[in-house]
NULUMTOR-182151 format. One record per residue (C-alpha): residue number from 1; chain; x, y, z. Coordinates in steps of 0.2 Angstrom, whole numbers, plus 5000, padded with zeros to 4 digits. Example, Ala and Ser with C-alpha at 12.3 -4.5 7.8 and 13.67 -1.06 7.14 Angstrom:
BEGIN
{resi=1, chain=A, px=5062, py=4978, pz=5039}
{resi=2, chain=A, px=5068, py=4995, pz=5036}
This chain:
BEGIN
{resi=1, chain=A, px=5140, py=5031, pz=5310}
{resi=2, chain=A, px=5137, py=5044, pz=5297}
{resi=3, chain=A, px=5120, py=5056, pz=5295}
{resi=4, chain=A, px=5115, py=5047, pz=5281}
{resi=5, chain=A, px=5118, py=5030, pz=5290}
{resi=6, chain=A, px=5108, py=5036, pz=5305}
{resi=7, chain=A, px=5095, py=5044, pz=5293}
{resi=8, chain=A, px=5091, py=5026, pz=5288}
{resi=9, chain=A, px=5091, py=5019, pz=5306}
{resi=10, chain=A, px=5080, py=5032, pz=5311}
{resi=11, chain=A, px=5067, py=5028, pz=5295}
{resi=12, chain=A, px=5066, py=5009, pz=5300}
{resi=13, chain=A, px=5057, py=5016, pz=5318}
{resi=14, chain=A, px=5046, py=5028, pz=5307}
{resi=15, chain=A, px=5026, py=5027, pz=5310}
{resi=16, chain=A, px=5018, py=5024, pz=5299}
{resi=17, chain=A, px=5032, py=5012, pz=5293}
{resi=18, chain=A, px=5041, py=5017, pz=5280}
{resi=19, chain=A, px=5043, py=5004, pz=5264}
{resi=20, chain=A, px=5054, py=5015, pz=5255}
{resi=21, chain=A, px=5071, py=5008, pz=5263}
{resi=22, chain=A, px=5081, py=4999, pz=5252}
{resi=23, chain=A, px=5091, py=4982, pz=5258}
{resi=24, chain=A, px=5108, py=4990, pz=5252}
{resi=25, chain=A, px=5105, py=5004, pz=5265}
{resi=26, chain=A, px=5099, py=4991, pz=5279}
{resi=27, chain=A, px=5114, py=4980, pz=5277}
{resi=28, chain=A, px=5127, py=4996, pz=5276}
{resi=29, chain=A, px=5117, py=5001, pz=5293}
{resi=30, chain=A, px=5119, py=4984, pz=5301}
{resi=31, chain=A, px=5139, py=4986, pz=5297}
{resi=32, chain=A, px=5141, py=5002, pz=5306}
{resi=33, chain=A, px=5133, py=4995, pz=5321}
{resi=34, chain=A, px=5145, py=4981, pz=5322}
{resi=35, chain=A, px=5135, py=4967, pz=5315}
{resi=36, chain=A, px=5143, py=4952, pz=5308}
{resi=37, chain=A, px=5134, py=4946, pz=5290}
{resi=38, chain=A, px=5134, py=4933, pz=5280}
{resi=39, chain=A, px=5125, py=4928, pz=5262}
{resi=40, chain=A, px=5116, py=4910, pz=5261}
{resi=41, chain=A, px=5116, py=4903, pz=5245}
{resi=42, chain=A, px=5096, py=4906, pz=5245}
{resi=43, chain=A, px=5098, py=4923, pz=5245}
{resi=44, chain=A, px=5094, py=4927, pz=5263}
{resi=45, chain=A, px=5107, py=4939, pz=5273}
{resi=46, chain=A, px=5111, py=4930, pz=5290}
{resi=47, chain=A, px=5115, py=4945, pz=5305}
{resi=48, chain=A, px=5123, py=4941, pz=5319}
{resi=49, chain=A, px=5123, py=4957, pz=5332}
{resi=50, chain=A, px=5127, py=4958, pz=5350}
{resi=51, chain=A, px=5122, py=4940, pz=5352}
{resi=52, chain=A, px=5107, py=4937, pz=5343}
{resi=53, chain=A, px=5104, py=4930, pz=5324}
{resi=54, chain=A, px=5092, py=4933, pz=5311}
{resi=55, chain=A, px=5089, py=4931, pz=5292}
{resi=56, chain=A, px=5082, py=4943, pz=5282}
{resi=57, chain=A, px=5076, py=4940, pz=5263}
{resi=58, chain=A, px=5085, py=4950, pz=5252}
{resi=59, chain=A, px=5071, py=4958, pz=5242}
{resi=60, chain=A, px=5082, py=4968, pz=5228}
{resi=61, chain=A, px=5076, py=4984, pz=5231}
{resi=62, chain=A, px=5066, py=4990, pz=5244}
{resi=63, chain=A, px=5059, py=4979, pz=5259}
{resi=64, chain=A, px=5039, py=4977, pz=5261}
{resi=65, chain=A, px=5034, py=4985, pz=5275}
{resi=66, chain=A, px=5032, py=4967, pz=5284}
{resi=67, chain=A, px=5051, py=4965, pz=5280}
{resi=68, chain=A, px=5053, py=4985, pz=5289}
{resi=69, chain=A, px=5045, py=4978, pz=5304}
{resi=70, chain=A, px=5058, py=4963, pz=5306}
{resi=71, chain=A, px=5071, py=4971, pz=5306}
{resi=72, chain=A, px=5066, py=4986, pz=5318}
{resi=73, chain=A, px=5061, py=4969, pz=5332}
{resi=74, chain=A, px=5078, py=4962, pz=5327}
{resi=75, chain=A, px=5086, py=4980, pz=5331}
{resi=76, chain=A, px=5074, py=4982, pz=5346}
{resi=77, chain=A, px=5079, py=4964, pz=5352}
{resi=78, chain=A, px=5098, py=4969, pz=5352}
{resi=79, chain=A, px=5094, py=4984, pz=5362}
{resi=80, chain=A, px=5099, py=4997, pz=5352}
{resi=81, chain=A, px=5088, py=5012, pz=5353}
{resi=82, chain=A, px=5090, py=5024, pz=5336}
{resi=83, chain=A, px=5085, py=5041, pz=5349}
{resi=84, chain=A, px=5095, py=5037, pz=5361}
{resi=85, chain=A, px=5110, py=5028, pz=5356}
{resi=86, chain=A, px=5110, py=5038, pz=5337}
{resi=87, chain=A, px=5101, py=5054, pz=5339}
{resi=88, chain=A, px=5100, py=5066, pz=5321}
């Protein structure tokens, strides 16, 4: 994973949260770490990452901070830790 990549990775677990993330930078981060992806026809991106699932809405821009929370649980829940496993 690149600086940049891991710069993003390291935003989503900023306090206070950060809702200046766009979804373009979110999905290229869920590549490098090896996520699976697909597009629904409603506009949600379906995640698949070591084992576990989730949908995220596809906002167009940049996520809300609720969205920024779900997907740093989905991360957390896969057991990826940005500090340890992707320091800067």
């Amino acid at each position: 994973m690149n600086h940049r990549h891991r710069k993003v990775l390291h935003q989503l677990f900023a306090h206070p949260v950060n809702p200046n993330i766009h979804f373009r930078d979110i999905e290229t981060v869920f590549g490098e770490l090896g996520a699976e992806m697909g597009h629904a026809s409603n506009g949600k991106l379906h995640v698949t990452l070591k084992g576990h699932t989730a949908n995220f809405q596809n906002p167009g821009k940049s996520l809300p901070k609720e969205e920024v929370i779900q997907v740093r649980k989905f991360i957390e829940t896969c057991g990826i830790d940005p500090e340890r496993d992707f320091p800067l």
